[in-house]
C-alpha positions as CSV (number, residue, x, y, z in Angstrom):
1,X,167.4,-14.5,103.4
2,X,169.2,-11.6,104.5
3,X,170.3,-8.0,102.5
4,X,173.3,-7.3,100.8
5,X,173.9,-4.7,103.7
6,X,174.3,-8.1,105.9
7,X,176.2,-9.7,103.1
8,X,179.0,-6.9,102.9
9,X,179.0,-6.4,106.6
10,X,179.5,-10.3,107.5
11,X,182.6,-10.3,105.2
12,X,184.2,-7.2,106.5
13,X,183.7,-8.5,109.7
14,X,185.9,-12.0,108.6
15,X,188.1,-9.4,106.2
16,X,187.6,-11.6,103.6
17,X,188.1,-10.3,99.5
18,X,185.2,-11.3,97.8
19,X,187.8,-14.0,96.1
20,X,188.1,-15.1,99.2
21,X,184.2,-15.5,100.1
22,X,183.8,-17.0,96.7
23,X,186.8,-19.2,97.2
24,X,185.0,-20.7,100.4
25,X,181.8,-21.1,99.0
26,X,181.5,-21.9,95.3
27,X,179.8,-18.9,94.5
28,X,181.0,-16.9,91.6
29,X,182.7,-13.3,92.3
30,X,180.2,-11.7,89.7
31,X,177.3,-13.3,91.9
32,X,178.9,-12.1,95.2
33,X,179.4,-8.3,93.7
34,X,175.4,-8.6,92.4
35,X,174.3,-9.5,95.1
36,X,176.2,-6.8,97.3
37,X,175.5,-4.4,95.1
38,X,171.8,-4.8,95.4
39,X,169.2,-2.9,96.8
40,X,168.5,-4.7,100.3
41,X,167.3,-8.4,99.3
42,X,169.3,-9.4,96.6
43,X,167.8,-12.1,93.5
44,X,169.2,-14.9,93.5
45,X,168.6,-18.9,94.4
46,X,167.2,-20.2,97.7
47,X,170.2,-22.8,97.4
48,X,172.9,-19.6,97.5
49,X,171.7,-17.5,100.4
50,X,171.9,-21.0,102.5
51,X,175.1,-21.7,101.2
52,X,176.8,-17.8,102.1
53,X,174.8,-18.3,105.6
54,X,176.4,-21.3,106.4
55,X,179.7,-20.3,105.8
56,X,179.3,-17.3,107.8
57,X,177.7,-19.2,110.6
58,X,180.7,-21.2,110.2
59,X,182.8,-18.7,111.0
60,X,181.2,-17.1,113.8
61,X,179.0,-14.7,112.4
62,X,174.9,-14.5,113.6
63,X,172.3,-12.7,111.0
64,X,170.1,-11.4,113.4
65,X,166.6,-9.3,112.7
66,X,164.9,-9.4,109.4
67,X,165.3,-7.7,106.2
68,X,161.9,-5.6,106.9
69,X,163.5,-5.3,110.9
70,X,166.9,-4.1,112.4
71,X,168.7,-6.7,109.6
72,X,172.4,-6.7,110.9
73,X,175.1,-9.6,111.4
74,X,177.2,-9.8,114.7
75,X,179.4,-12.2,116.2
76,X,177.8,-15.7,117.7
77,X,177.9,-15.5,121.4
């Protein structure tokens, strides 16, 4: 899992629109802007956090520490 802090930050590191994230992974815009919007773990399905991590890990983009820990994204080495 990671926190909508990691969620926001991961995209604006890609420069993506949330139409854009939700273009790429099948996940609906009102989804994406709940879940960014949330206070740091967002609710939602197992099945959808794997699905935006994988398309950020995709891309590049490492969610390192946890969401009790130092939770941040940066890019794979």
């Amino acid at each position: 899992m990671f926190t909508s802090a990691q969620l926001r930050s991961a995209r604006a590191m890609l420069k993506w629109s949330l139409e854009e994230l939700s273009r790429r992974s099948g996940v609906g815009t009102t989804t994406l802007k709940r879940f960014e919007s949330a206070d740091n773990v967002p609710n939602g399905h197992l099945s959808t956090f794997h699905t935006l991590k994988k398309i950020f890990e995709e891309q590049g983009i490492e969610f390192i520490g946890t969401p009790d820990s130092q939770a941040g994204v940066r890019w794979k080495k």
